[in-house]
C-alpha positions as CSV (number, residue, x, y, z in Angstrom):
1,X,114.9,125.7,57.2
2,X,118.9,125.2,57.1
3,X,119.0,128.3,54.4
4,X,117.3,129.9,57.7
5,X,120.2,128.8,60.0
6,X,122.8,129.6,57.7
7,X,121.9,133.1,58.0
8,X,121.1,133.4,61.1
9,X,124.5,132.1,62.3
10,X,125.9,134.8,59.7
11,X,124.1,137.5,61.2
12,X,125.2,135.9,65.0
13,X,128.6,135.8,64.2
14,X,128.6,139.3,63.1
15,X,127.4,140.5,66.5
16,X,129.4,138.7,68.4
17,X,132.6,140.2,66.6
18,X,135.0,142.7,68.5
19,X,134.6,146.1,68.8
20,X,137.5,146.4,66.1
21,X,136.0,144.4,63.9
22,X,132.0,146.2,64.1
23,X,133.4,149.6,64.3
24,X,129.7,151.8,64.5
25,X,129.0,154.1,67.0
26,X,126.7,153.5,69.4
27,X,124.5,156.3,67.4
28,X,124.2,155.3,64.3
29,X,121.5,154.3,62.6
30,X,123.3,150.9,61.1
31,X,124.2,149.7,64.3
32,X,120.2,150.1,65.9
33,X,119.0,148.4,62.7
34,X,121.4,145.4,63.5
35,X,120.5,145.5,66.7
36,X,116.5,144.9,65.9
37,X,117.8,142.7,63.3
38,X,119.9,140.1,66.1
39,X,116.3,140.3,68.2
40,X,114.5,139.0,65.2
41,X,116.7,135.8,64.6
42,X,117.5,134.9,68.1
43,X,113.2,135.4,68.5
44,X,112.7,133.1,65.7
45,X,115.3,130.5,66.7
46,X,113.6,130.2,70.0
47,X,109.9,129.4,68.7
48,X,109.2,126.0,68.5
49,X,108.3,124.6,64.7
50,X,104.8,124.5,64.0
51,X,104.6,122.7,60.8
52,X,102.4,120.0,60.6
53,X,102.2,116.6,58.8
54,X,99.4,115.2,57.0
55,X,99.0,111.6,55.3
56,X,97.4,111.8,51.5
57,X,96.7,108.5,50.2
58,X,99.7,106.7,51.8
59,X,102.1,109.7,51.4
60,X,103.5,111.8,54.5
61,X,102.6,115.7,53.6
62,X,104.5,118.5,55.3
63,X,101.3,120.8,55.7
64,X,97.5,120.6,54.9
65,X,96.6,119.6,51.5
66,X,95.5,123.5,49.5
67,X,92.6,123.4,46.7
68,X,93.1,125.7,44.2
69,X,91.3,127.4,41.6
70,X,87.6,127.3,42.5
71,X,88.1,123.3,44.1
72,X,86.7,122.7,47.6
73,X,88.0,119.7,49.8
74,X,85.0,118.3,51.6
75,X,85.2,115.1,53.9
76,X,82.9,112.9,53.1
77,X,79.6,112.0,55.8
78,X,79.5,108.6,57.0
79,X,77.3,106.3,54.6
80,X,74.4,104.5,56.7
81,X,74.8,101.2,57.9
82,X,71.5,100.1,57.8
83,X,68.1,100.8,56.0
84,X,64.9,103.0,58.3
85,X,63.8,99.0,59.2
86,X,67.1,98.1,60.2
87,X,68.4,95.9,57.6
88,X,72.1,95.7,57.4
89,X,73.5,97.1,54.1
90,X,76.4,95.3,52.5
91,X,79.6,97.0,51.1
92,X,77.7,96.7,47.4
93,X,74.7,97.6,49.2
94,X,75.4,100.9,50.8
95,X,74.4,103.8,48.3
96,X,77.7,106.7,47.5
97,X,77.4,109.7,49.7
98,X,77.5,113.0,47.7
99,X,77.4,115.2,51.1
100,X,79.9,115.9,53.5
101,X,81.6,119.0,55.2
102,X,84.0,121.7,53.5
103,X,87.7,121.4,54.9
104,X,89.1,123.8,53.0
105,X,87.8,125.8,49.6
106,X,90.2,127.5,46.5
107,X,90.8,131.0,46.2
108,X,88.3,131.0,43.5
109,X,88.3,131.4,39.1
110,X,88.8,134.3,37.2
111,X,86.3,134.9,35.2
112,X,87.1,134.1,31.2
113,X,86.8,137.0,29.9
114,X,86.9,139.7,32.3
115,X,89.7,138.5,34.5
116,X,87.5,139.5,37.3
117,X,87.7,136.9,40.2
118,X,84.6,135.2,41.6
119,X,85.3,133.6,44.8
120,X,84.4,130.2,46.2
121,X,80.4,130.9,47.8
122,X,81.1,127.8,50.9
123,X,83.6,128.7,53.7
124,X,85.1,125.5,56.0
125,X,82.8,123.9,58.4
126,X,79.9,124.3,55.7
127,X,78.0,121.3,55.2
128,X,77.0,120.6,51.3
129,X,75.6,118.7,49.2
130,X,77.1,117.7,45.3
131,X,76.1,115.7,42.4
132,X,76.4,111.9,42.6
133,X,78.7,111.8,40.2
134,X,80.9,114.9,40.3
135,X,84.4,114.9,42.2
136,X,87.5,113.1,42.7
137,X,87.7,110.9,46.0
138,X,90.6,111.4,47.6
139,X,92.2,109.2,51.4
140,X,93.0,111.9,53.4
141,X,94.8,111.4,56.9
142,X,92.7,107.6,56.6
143,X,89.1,109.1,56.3
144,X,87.8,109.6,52.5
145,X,87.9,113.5,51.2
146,X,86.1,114.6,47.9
147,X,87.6,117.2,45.8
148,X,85.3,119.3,44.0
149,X,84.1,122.1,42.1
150,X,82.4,124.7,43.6
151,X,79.7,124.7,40.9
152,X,79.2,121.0,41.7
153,X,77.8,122.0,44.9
154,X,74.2,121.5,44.9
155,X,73.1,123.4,48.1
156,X,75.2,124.0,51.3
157,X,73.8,124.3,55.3
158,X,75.4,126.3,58.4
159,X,78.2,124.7,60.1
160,X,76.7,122.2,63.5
161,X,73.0,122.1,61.5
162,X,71.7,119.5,59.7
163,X,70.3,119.2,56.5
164,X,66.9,120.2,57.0
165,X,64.5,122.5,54.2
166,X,64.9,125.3,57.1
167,X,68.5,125.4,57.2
168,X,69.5,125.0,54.0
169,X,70.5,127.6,51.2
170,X,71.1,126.9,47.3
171,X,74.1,128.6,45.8
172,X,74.4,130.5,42.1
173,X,71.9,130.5,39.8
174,X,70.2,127.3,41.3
175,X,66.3,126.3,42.3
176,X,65.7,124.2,44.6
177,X,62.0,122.5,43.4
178,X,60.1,120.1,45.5
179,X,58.8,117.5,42.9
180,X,55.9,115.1,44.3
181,X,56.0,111.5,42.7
182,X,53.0,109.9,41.4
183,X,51.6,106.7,42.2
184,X,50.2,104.8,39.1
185,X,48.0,101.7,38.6
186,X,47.8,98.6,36.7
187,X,45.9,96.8,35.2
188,X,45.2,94.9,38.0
189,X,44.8,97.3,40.8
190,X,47.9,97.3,42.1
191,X,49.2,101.2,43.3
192,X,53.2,101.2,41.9
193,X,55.7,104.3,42.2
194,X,56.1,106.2,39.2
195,X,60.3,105.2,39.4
196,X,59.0,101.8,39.2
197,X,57.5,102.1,35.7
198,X,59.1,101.1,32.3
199,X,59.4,104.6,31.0
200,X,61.9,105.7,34.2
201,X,60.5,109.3,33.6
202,X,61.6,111.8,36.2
203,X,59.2,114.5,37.7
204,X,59.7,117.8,35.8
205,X,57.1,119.6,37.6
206,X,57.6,120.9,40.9
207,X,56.8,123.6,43.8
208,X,59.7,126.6,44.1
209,X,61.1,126.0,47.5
210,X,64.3,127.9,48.0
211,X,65.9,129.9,45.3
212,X,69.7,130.9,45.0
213,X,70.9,134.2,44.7
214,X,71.5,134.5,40.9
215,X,74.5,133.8,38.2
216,X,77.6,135.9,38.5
217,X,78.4,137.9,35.5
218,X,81.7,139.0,34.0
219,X,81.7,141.8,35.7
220,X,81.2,140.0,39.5
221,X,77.3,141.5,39.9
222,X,74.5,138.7,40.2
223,X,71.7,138.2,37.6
224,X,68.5,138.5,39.5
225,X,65.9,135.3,39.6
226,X,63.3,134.7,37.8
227,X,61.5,132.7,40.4
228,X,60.3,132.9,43.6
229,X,60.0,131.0,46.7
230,X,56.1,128.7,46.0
231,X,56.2,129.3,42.3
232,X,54.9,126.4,40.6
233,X,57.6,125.4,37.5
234,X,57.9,123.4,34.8
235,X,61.6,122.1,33.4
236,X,63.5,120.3,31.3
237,X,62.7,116.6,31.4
238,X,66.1,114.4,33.0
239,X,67.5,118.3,34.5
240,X,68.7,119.0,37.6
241,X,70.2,116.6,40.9
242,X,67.8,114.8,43.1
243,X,68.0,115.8,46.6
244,X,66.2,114.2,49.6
245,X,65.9,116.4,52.9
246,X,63.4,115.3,55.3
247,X,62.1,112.2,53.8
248,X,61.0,114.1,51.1
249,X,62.4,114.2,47.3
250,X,63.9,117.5,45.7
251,X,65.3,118.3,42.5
252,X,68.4,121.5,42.1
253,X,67.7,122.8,39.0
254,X,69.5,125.8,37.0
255,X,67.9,128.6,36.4
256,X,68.2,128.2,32.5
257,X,66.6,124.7,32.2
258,X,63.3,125.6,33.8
259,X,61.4,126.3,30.9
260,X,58.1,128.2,32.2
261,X,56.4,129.0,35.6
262,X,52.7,129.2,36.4
């Protein structure tokens, strides 16, 4: 900004020399084009400063924070206080929250080999949802930010919805599968959930219920699915995130780890 003023008061104490000094005629092209030229600088000296300041993690910012690359900044959703039957949750208690709303996405990656870029496929105001474990938290003007990959995202919904199996769309080369967990019995009678047993064995069998648009290639065109929407699939035992949306559990699984469909 004071490089700014420097020249400006250059090109201001030009103009306001003496006719001796700025001999140009009145007609000639150099004098109009430092005419136009004083308008600028006196036009941008008289508009306010619009920069803004932001506060990452303690530190005073000049500007909103930029992801690069193919990062998105998403701020993090509130986790829940309390349980459906209104038990408090402790600090300890209350479970990470892996969804939250984009603030601001990358330009996107080049490609590897082709060069070709492949943009970011979540605009600001999006609402997504990312693995558990993927991204780096971030204190962002005091509330908590998450910066991640874009092919951490697990599935994304329209800026003021919610998160409902209506409103939500799965991105890249991702299934979303609704997988139905079994009840088993002991000995004894007694009904207990299948997450409850000793061999912690996952669902890997599931109903199709939204598929994404395919993988981007090297040369920026999409692979086309394999799937469709109420396919029955079978994949790879431990794949894909766990999703709940609507009460009911989910698993986002790649394209290349569902291993057959019937």
């Amino acid at each position: 900004m004071a490089s700014l003023l420097v020249a400006a008061s250059i090109v201001i104490a030009l103009f306001s020399s003496t006719p001796t000094t700025m001999a140009f005629s009145t007609s000639t092209p150099c004098r109009s084009t430092f005419i136009q030229t004083k308008q600028r600088v006196m036009l941008l000296l008289s508009t306010p400063s619009t920069s803004e300041t932001h506060n990452l993690e303690g530190r005073v910012i000049n500007g909103p924070m930029k992801p690069l690359n193919n990062f998105v900044l998403v701020k993090v959703a509130q986790s829940e206080d309390q349980t459906t039957g209104g038990i408090i949750l402790t600090a300890k208690a209350k479970q990470k929250k892996t969804e939250g709303t984009v603030i601001a996405c990358g330009p996107g990656r080049a490609h590897p080999e082709s060069g070709i870029m492949l943009t970011v496929p979540v605009q600001p105001g999006e609402g997504v949802v990312y693995g558990k474990y993927d991204g780096i938290e971030v204190d962002y003007d005091g509330e908590k930010h998450s910066l991640i990959r874009d092919e951490d995202i697990l599935v994304k919904y329209p800026l003021g919805k919610t998160l409902t199996l209506e409103s939500v769309e799965v991105i890249n080369d991702n299934v979303l599968v609704h997988v139905e967990t079994k009840e088993e019995e002991t000995i004894g009678g007694l009904l207990i959930a299948s997450s409850s047993s000793s061999s912690k064995k996952r669902p890997s069998t599931g109903t199709v219920a939204k598929v994404g648009p395919g993988r981007r290639t090297m040369t920026g065109t999409v692979t086309p699915m394999e799937v469709a929407e109420g396919d029955m699939v079978k994949f790879r035992d431990f794949a894909g995130n766990e999703v709940k949306i609507e009460g009911k559990e989910y698993s986002v699984v790649r394209m290349p780890d569902i291993l057959a469909k019937f």
